[in-house]
N, C-alpha and C positions, 0 to 999 in steps of 0.2 A: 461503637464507631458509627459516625455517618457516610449512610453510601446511597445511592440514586437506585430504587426502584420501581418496577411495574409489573403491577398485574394483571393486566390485560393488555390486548392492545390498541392503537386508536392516534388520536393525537397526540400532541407533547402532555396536553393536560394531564394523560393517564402516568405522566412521569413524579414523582414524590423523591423527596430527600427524608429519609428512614433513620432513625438508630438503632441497628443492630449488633449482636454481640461480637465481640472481634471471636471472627473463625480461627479453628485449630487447625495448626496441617495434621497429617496423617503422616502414617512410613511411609520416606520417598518424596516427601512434601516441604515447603519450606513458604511462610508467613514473610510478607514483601510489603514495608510499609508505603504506599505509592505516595511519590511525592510531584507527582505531573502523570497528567493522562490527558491523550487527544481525543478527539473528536472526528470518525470517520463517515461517509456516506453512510455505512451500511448500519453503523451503530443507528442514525435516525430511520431508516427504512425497517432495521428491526423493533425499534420502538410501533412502526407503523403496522407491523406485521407482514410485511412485503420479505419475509426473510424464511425460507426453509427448516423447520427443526428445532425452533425454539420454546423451549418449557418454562412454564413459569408459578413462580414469579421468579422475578431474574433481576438482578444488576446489569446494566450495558456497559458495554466497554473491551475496544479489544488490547489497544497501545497503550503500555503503564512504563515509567521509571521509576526508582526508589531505590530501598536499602531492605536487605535479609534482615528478619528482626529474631527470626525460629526459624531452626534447622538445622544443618552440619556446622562445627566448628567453624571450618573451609569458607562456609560461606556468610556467618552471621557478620553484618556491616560491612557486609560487602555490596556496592553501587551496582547494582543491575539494570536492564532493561529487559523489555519482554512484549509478545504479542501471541495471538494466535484465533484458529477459527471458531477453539469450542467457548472460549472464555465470551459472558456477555449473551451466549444462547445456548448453552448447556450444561454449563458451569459458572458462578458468578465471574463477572468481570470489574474490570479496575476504574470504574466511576464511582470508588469508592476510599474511604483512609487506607484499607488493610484488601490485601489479596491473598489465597493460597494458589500455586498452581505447584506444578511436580518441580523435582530441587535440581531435573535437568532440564527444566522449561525456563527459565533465565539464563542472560548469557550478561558476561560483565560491561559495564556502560561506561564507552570510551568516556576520558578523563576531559578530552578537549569539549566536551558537551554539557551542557546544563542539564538538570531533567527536563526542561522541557523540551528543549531540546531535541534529546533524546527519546522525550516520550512522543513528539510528532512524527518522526523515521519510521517505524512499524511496518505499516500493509502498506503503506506507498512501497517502500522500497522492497517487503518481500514479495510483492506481484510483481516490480519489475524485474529482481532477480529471479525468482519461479520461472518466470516467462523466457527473458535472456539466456542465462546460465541451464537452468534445468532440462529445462525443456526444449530449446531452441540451438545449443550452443553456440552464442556468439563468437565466435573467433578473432583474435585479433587481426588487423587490417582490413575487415570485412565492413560491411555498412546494412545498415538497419534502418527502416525506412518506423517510421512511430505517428502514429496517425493519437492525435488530442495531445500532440505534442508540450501543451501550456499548461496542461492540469497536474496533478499532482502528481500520478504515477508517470505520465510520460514526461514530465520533468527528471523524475528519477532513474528511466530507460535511457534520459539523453548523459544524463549521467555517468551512470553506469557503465555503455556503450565505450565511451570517452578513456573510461578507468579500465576496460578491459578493452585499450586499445583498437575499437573499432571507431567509424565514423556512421552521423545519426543523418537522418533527413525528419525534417519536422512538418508535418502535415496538420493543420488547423484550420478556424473559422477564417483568421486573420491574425497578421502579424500582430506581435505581441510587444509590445515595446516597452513595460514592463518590465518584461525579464532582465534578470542581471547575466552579465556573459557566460557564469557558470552554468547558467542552465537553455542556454541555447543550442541549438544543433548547429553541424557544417552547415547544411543548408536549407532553406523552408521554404514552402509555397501549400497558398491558401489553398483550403480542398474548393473552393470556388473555383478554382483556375485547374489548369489542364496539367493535375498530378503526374502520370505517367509522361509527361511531355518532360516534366520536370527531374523526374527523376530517369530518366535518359539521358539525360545533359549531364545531368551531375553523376551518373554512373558510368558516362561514354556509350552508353547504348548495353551494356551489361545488363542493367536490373543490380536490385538489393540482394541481399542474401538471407534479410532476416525482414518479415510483418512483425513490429510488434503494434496491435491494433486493440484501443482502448475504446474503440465506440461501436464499429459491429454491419451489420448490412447498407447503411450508407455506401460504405468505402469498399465494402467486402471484394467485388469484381475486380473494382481496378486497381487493389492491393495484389491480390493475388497476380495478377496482368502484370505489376511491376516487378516478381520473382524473378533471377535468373535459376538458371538449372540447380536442380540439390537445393530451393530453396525451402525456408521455414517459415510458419505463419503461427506466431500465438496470440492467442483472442483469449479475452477476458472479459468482455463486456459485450453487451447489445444495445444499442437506441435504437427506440421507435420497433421496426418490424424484427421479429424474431427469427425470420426466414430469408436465405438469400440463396442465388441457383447461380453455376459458373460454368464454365467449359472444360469438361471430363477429359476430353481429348488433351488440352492443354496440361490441364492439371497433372494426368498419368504420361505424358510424353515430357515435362519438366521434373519431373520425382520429384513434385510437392509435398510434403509434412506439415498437415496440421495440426494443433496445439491447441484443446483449450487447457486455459489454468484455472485455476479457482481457490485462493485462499480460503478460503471457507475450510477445505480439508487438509489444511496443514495447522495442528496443533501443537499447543506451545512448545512442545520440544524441537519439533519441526522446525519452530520459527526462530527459536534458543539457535540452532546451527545456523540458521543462513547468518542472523545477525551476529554471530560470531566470525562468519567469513566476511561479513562487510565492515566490523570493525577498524580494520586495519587502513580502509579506505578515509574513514574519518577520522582516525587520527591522525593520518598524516595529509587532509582536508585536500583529498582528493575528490572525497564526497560532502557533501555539504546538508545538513539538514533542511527541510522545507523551514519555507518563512514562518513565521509564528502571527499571525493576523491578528489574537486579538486572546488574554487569558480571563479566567472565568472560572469565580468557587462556586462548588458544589450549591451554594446555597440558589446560585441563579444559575441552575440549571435547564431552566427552558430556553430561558436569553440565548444560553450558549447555543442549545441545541439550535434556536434559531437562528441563529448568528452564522453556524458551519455549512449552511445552503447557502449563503453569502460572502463567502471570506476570499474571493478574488484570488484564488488559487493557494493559499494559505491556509495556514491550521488552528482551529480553535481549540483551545488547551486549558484542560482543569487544572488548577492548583492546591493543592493539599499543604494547610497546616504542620508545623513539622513534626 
């Protein structure tokens, strides 16, 4: 089979397209012939070595769709989808024809979706669910303030929010006019402008209920500033500085809850459940997949990689042969 390797790490250079032998699963395992795979930040960061825990040499890739080719009865030709954090840095991952992961690390791939589809959803949408659902619980009629509201994941918090009946505030560089109406929030204001101003008015003076915050010490204070009481903060990300300092008094006299998440330690099976509980949101397209910006075979696989630093809030997506 052909699949995208590296041995070391470094630039895209050190990425190669390989033929190697189609892997066997093991008991418990089950062979997935990937017929769409995306392209995530962390896949190129791990190529760079910017990524914790990776041995090699490795296949990248964390987002795959396909068909069981080997395994249980149950499941041979059966349309799967799948992701997770070990696959791509400690296990191969699906930049490649053939994947093995465990035979409860795939979950079945709504019919309304293409693979690719399908294979773009992944870590977008299980960091936002991790963060909302898990960690955070969003509640219905509640509001969730989403700071990089335009990029992938916090397209899929405004989502999400929406489909578990709460309301989003979208915090960004600037309005995004782009977007199609599905993935806009109730209401936005640029983090240029006076956030907490904003989100006063559009809360009545309340505060949010829920931080979901994909960029990190920029915003950190005046996120936390916009909590009403009992409120929740999940962080996943940092720009720029690693460090930010808040007001203790505030923070323990509001019974603040912070949250980090990190798909990174949720493995395929992990990931097999959540996209089984969002299933149901896409087929009956309450959720909607990220845009598809631009596809790309395995054999121009640097193109692509370079291409997913660029793809204007869209997903760059391998296609496999069938």
């Amino acid at each position: 089979m052909q699949a995208l390797r590296f041995e070391k790490f470094g630039d895209l250079d050190v990425l190669e397209v390989a033929e190697l032998p189609r892997p066997v699963p093991g008991p418990g395992e089950v062979l997935v012939k990937v017929q769409a795979a995306s392209i995530n930040p962390s896949d190129v960061k791990n190529i760079n070595g910017k990524m914790e825990g990776t041995t090699l040499p490795r296949t990248p890739g964390r987002d795959f769709a396909g068909y069981v080719v080997e395994g249980p009865p149950e499941l041979r030709g059966v349309d799967v989808w799948g992701a997770g954090g070990d696959i791509g840095f400690t296990r191969d991952g699906a930049h490649a024809e053939f994947i093995v992961v465990p035979e409860d690390g795939v979950s079945k791939k709504p019919a309304i979706l293409s693979f690719e589809e399908a294979a773009a959803v992944g870590v977008n949408f299980i960091a936002a669910w991790a963060g909302l659902n898990d960690s955070a619980r969003l509640g219905a009629g509640e509001t969730v303030l989403v700071t990089g509201s335009g990029g992938g994941v916090g397209t899929s918090v405004v989502q999400l929010a929406r489909w578990m009946g709460a309301r989003s505030i979208g915090v960004d560089l600037a309005k995004l006019p782009f977007l199609p109406d599905h993935l806009r929030s109730d209401f936005f204001v640029a983090s240029s402008e006076d956030v907490l101003g904003g989100v006063r008015r559009f809360t009545e003076g309340r505060g949010v209920n829920v931080v979901f915050d994909t960029v990190g010490s920029p915003l950190f204070e005046t996120n936390l500033a916009a909590l009403a009481h009992d409120g929740r903060y999940a962080l996943i990300a940092s720009v720029g500085d690693r460090r930010a300092s808040f007001d203790l008094l505030d923070f323990y006299h509001k019974r603040i809850a912070l949250f980090g998440v990190d798909t990174r330690a949720l493995d395929t099976r992990a990931c097999a459940r959540m996209l089984e509980r969002l299933r149901s949101g896409f087929e009956g397209s309450e959720l909607r997949p990220p845009r598809i910006a631009k596809t790309f075979t395995l054999a121009d696989a640097r193109a692509a990689y370079e291409a997913a630093g660029s793809a204007g809030g869209g997903k760059i997506v391998f296609t496999m042969a069938p």
